[in-house]
C-alpha positions as CSV (number, residue, x, y, z in Angstrom):
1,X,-75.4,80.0,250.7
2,X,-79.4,79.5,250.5
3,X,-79.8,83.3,249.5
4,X,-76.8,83.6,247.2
5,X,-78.6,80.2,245.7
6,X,-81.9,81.7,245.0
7,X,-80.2,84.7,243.6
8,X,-78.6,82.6,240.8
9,X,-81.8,81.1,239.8
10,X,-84.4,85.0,240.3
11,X,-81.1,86.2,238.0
12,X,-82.3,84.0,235.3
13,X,-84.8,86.2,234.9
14,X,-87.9,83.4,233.8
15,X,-91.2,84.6,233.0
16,X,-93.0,81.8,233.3
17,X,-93.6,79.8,236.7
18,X,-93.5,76.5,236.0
19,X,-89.7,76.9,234.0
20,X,-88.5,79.1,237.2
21,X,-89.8,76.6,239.3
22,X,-87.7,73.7,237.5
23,X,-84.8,75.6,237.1
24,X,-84.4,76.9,240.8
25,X,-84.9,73.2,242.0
26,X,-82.2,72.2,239.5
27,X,-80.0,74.9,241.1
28,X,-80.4,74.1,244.5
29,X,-80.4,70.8,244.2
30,X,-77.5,69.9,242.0
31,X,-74.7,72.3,242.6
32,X,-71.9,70.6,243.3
33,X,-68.9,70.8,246.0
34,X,-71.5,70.5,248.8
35,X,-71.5,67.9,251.7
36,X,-73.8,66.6,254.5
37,X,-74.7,68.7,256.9
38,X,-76.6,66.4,259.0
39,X,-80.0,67.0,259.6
40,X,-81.9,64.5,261.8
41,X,-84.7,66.4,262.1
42,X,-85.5,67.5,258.8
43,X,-88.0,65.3,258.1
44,X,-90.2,66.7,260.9
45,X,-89.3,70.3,259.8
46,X,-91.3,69.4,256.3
47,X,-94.1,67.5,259.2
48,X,-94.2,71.2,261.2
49,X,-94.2,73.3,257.8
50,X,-97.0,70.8,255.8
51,X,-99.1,71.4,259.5
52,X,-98.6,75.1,259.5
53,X,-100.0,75.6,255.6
54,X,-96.7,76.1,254.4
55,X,-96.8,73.2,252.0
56,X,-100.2,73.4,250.6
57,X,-100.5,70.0,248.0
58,X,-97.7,68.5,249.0
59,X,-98.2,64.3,249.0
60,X,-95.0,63.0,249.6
61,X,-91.5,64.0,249.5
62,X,-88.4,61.9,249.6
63,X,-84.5,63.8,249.7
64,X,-81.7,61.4,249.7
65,X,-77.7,62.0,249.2
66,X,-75.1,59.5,248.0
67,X,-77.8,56.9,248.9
68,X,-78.8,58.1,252.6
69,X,-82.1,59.0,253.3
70,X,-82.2,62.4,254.8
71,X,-85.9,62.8,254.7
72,X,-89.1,60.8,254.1
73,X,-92.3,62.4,254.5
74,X,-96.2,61.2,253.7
75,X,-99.3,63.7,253.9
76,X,-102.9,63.5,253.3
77,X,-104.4,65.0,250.6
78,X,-106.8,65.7,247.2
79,X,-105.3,63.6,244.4
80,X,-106.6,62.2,241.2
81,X,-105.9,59.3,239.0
82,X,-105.3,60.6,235.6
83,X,-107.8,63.2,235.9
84,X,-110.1,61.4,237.7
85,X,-110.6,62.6,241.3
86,X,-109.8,60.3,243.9
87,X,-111.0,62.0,246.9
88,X,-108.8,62.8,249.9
89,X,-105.9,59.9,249.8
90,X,-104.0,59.5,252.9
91,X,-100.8,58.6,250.9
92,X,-97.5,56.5,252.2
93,X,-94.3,54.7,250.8
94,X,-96.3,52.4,248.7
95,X,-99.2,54.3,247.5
96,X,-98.9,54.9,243.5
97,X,-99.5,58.8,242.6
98,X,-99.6,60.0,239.0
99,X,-96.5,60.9,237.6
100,X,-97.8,62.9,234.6
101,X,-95.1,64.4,233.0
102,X,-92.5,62.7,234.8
103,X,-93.5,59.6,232.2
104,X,-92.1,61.7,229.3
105,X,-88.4,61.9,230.7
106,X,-88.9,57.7,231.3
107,X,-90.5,57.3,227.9
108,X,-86.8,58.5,226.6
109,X,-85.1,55.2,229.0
110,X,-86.9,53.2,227.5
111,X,-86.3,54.1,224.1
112,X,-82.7,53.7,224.9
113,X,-83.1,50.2,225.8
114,X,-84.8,49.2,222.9
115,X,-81.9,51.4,221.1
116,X,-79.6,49.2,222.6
117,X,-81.0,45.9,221.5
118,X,-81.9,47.2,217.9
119,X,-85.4,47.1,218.0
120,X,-86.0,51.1,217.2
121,X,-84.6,53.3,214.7
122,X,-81.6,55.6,215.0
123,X,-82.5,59.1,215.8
124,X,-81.4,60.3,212.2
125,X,-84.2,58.4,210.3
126,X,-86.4,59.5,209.1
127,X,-89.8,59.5,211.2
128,X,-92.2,59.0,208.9
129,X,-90.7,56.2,207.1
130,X,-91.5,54.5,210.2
131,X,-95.6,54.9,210.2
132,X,-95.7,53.1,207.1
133,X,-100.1,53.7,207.5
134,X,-99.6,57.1,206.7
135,X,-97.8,57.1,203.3
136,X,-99.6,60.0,202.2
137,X,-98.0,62.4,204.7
138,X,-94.9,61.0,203.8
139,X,-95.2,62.3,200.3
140,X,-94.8,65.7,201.6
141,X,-91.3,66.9,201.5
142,X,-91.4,69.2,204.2
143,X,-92.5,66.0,206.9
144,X,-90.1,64.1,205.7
145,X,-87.4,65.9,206.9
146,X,-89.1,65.4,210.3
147,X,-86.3,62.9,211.9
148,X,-86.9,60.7,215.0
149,X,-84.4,62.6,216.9
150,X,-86.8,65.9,216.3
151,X,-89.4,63.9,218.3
152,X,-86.8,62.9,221.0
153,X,-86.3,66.7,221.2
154,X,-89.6,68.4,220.7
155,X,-88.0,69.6,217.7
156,X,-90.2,68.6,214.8
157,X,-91.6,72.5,213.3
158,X,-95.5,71.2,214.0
159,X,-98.0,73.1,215.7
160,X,-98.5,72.2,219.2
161,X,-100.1,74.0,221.6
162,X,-100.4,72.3,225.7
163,X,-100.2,76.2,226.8
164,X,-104.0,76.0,227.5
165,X,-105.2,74.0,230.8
166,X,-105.5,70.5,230.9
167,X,-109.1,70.7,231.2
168,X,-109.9,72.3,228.1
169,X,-110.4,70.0,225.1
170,X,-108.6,72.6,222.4
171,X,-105.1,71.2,224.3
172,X,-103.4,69.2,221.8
173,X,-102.7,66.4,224.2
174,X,-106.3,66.4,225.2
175,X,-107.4,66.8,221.5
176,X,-104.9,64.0,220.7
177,X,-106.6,61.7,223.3
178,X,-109.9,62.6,222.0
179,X,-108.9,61.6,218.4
180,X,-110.3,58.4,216.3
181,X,-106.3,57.8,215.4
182,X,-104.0,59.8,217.8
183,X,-101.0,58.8,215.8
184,X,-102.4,60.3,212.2
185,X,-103.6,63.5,214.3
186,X,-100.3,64.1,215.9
187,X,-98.4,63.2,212.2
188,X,-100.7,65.7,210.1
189,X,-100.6,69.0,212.2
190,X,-99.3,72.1,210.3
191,X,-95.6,72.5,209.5
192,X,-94.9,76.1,211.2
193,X,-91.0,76.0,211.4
194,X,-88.1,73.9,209.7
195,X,-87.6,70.7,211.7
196,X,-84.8,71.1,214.3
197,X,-85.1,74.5,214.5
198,X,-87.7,75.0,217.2
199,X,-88.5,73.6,220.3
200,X,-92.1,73.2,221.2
201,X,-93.0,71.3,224.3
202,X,-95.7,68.5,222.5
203,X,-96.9,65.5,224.3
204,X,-97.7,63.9,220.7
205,X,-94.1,63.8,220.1
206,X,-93.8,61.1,223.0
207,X,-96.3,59.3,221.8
208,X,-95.0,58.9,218.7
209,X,-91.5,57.7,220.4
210,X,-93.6,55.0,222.4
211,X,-95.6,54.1,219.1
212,X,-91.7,53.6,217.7
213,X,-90.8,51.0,220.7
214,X,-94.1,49.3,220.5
215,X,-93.8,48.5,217.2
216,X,-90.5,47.6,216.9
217,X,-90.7,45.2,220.6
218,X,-93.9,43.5,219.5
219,X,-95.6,45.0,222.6
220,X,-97.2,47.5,224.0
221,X,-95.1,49.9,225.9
222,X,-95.9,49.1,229.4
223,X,-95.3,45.6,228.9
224,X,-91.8,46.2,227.3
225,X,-91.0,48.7,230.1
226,X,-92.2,46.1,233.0
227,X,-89.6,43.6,231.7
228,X,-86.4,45.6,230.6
229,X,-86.6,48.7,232.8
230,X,-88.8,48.2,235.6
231,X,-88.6,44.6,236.4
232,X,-84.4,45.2,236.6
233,X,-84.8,47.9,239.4
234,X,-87.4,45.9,241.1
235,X,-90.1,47.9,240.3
236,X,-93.0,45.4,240.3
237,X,-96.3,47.5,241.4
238,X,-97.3,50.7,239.0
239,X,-99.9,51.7,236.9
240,X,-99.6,53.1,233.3
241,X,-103.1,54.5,232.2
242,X,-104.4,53.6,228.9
243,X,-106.3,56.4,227.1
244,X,-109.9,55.7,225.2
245,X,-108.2,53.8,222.3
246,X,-106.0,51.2,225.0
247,X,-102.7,53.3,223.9
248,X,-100.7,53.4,227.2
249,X,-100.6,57.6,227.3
250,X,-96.7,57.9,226.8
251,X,-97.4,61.4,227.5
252,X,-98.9,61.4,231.2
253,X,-100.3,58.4,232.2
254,X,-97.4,56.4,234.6
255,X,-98.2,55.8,238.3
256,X,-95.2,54.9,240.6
257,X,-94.9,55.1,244.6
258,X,-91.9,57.7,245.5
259,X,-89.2,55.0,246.4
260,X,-89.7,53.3,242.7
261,X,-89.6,56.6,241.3
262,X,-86.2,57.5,243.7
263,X,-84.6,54.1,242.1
264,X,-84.8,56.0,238.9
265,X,-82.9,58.8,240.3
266,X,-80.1,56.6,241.8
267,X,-80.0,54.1,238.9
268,X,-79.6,57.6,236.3
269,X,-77.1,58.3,239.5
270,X,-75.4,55.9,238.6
271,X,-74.9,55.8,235.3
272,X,-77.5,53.7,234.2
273,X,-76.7,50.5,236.5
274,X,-78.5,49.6,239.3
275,X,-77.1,46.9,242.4
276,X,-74.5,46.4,239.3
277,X,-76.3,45.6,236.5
278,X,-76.2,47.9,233.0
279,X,-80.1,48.9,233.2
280,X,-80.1,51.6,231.0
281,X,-77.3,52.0,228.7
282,X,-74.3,54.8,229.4
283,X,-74.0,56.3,226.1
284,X,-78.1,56.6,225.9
285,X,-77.7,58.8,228.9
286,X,-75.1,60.9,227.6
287,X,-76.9,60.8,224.4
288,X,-80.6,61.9,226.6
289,X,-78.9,64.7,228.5
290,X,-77.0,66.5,225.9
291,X,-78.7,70.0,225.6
292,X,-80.7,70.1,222.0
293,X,-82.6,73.0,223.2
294,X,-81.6,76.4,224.7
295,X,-84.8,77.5,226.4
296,X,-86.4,80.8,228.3
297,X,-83.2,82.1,230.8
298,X,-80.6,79.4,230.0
299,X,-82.5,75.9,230.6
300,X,-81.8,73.5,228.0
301,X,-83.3,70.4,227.5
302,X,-82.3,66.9,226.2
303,X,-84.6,64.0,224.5
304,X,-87.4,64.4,227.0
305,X,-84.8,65.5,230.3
306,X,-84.9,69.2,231.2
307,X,-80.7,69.9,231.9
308,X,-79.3,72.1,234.3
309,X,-78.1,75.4,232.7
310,X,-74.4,75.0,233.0
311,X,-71.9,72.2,231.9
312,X,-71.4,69.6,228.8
313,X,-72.9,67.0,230.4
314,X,-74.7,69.0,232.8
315,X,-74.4,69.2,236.5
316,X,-77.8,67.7,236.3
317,X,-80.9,66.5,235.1
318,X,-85.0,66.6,236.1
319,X,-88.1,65.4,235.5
320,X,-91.3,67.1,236.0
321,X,-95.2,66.7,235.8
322,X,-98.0,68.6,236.2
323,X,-99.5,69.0,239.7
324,X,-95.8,69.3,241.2
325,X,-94.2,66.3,240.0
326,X,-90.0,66.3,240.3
327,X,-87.6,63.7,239.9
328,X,-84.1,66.4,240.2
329,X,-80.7,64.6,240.2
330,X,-77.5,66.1,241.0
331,X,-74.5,64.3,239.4
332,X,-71.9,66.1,241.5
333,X,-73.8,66.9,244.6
334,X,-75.2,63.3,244.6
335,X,-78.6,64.3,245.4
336,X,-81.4,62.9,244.8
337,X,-84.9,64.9,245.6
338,X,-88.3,63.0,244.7
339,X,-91.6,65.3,245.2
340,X,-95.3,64.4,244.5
341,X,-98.0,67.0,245.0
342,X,-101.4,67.4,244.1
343,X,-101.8,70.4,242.7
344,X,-103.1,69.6,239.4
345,X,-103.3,72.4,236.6
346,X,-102.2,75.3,239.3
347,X,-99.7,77.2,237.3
348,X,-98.1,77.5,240.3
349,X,-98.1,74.1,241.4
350,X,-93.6,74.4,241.1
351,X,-93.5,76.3,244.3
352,X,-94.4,73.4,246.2
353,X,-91.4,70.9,244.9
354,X,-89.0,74.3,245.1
355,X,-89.8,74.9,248.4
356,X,-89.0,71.3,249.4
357,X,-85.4,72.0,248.1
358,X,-84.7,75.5,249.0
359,X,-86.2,75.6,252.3
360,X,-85.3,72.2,253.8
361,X,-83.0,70.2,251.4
362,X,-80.2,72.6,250.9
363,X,-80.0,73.4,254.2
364,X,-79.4,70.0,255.3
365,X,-76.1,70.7,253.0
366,X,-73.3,72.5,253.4
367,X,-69.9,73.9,252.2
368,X,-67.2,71.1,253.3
């Protein structure tokens, strides 16, 4: 089963690393008609394989199925704090680790909260009627068919371009962060496709989204996250990293220990509830995890969740940052996998999170 697995996903036939990497961890992590195999010992297979160099990066990793923990494990390692080193960390159950990336997919929950109580537009409006500052870009026709849902979907026919490393200040989300007004430099980048028609991976685009929920909640989006998403899973110790201007970077800047992260998983899991509360609301979810983009070798991606390649909803959903970042959950298989790594701006920092799943979480499953 773990060959014929990894065939599926090499069959895709990705070029690029990090996209393979996500899509072979959705593979082998949500296909569904799979049960427990039992595997009481898997957590010190990861221990012997992080010892023997096997699992260079790796932080912590956390592989749970219908709500049983199959495997917990902590390591030692490099990390850094937005960017900023931090030294050797010797991290644990509690200790916060950037998410990066990972924020983008939780930008999108939030926005379906605030959705849900009216306080942000529909995603058919249009985007730039609702940065009323920058009235002059609205008087181009071509912006205005720009549509909140084009954001959702890194859809909007801008130039973007986050292909160059992290470190190099001609990266749009590094330029953006550099900016004297992020918002106006993310609104006023060329138009190089029709809206809709193209999707272009942009951190601006989630900014703009959490510049939508700020301004419609009245507070920053930390604040409103801490009290209608965070605060109802119990989440009551993170970080979220303010760039030079105070804007919470909607893009990268969330910290979260792996078990808050996991309650994600298990609340999205769940259909949005959580010990049987409505957290995050169904028909956002549905709404978040339809495909709007047909990507490289068949992955698709929703408003800010990369999808599984097959099914309408799909068999399952992920979340990934930089460094080696993964939130996967399996809606049929009823996995969960949480990785943090530290492997910042390695482009092949997915190896680590894909080896977690092919090498030791699948084979803790098998055929019933």
């Amino acid at each position: 089963m773990n060959n014929r697995l990894r065939e599926i996903g090499l069959a895709l036939g990705l070029s690029r690393g990090l996209s393979l990497g996500l899509c072979l961890a959705m593979l082998i992590a949500l296909v569904p008609g799979q049960g427990m195999a039992g595997e009481p010992a898997l957590a010190e297979k990861l221990r012997r394989a992080f010892a023997d160099g096997e699992l260079p990066g790796l932080h912590s990793a956390l592989i749970i199925h219908r709500g049983r923990t199959l495997a917990e494990v902590h390591f030692p390692g490099n990390d850094q704090r937005w960017g900023a080193p931090l030294g050797v960390r010797q991290h644990g159950p509690e200790t916060l680790h950037d998410l990066r990336s990972v924020t983008k997919s939780i930008v999108s929950l939030i926005y379906g909260i605030a959705l849900s109580e009216g306080l942000v537009p529909p995603v058919d409006d249009v985007l730039l009627d609702h940065f009323p500052a920058y009235a002059d870009l609205a008087e181009d026709p071509a912006r205005r068919r720009i549509l909140v849902r084009h954001a959702l979907s890194m859809k909007m026919g801008t130039e973007w371009n986050e292909n160059l490393p992290y470190t190099d200040p001609r990266n749009s989300e590094i330029a953006m962060e550099m900016a004297a007004d992020r918002y106006r430099f993310i609104l006023d980048r060329p138009i190089v496709a029709e809206p809709g028609s193209q999707w272009n991976y942009s951190g601006g685009a989630t900014a703009l989204i959490a510049r939508l929920i700020a301004q419609g909640t009245g507070r920053p989006i930390d604040a409103y996250a801490r009290e209608r998403l965070f605060a109802p899973l119990g989440i009551t110790d993170f970080e979220w990293v303010k760039g030079a201007d105070g804007e919470p970077s909607a893009a990268s800047g969330l910290r979260m220990n792996i078990h808050d992260l996991a309650k994600i998983g298990l609340m999205i899991q769940d259909r949005g509830r959580f010990a049987g509360k409505q957290v995050v609301p169904e028909d956002w979810l549905s709404a978040a995890f339809k495909p709007r983009a047909d990507l490289q070798g068949g992955l698709r991606y929703g408003f800010f969740w990369w999808l599984h390649p097959a099914g309408d909803p799909p068999l399952g959903v992920g979340a990934f940052g930089n460094g080696g970042q993964r939130l996967s959950i399996g809606f049929e298989s009823g996995l969960t996998v949480v990785v943090l790594a530290g492997n910042y701006n390695d482009p092949a920092a997915w190896r680590i999170p894909v080896k977690v799943i092919t090498d030791f979480a699948v084979p803790a499953i098998k055929d019933d």
